[in-house]
N, C-alpha and C positions, 0 to 999 in steps of 0.2 A: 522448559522451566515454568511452573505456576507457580504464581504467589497463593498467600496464603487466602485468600476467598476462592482458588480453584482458577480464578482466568487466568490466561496465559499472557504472558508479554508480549506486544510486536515484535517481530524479527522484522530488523531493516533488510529493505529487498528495491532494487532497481525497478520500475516496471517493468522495462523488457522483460528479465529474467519470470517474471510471473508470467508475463505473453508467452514466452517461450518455455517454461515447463510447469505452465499450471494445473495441466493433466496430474503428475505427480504431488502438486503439495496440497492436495484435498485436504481440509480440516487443521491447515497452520495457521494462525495468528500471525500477520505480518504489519508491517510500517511501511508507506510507499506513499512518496510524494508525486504530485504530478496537474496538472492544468483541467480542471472541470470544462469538457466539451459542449455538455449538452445536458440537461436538467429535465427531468421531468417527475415533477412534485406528487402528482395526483397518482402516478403509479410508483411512486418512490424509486424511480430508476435513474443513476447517471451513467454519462462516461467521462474517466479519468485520462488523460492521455500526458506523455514525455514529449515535452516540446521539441528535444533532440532526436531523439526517434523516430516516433511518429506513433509509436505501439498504441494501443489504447486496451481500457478495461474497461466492463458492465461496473456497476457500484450497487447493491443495493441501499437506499437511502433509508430505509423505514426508522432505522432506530438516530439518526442523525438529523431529520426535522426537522424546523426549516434549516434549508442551506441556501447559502447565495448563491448568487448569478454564476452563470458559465463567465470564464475569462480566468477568474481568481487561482491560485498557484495554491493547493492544498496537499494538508499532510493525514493521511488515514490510517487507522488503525483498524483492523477488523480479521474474520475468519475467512479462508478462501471457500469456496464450494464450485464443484466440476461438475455439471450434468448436461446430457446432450452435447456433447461436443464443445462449452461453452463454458471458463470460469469464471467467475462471479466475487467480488469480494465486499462479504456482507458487511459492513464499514458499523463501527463502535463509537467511536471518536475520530471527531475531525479538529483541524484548526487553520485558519490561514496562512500559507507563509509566505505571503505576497511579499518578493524584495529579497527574497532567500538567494544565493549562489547557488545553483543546481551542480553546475561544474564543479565546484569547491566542494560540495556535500561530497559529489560523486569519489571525490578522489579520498576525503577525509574516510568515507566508510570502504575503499581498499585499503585503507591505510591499517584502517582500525582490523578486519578480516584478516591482515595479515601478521598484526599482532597477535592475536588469539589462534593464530594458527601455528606459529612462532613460539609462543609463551610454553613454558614444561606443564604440562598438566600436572596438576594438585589434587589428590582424593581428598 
């Protein structure tokens, strides 16, 4: 789905799930919260990582500038990109969501996936 400037919307997405089939979602637009590992400003690089998991992802930072410290619980929006063995999610929008239920998320977006899965489609 694109809105009307042409960007596409985030698709809520588990981390894992990008760890594990990032290969395939080259050039999707996703939403995926997770814990800033490690920061590094000058080459605009992080990683994002699921506290439950342990999964982690590259971030590219450049268009989200300055970003705080590692530690903080964030929410991103951005394009994924695959190359060399390694996907990348080039981040659009971020925001803190230090204090967030990650459990409770987790379970509200099954909940919701299986509405929409559920619901009769409508042309």
């Amino acid at each position: 789905m694109q809105s009307m400037g042409g960007i596409k919307h985030g698709e809520p997405y588990l981390l894992n799930e990008i760890v594990e089939n990032g290969y395939t979602m080259d050039g999707l637009s996703v939403r995926i919260n997770g814990r800033l590992l490690q920061h590094d400003f000058q080459n605009c690089r992080a990683f994002l990582a699921d506290p439950k998991t342990g999964c982690s992802l590259k971030v590219n930072t450049s268009l989200i500038e300055p970003l705080e410290e590692a530690g903080s619980l964030f929410q991103l929006i951005g394009e994924l990109s695959h190359s060399g063995g390694e996907t990348v999610l080039n981040a659009r929008l971020v925001r803190c969501i230090d204090g967030m239920d990650l459990v409770l998320y987790k379970k509200a977006l099954e909940l919701q996936r299986q509405y929409f899965q559920d619901r009769p489609k409508v042309l």
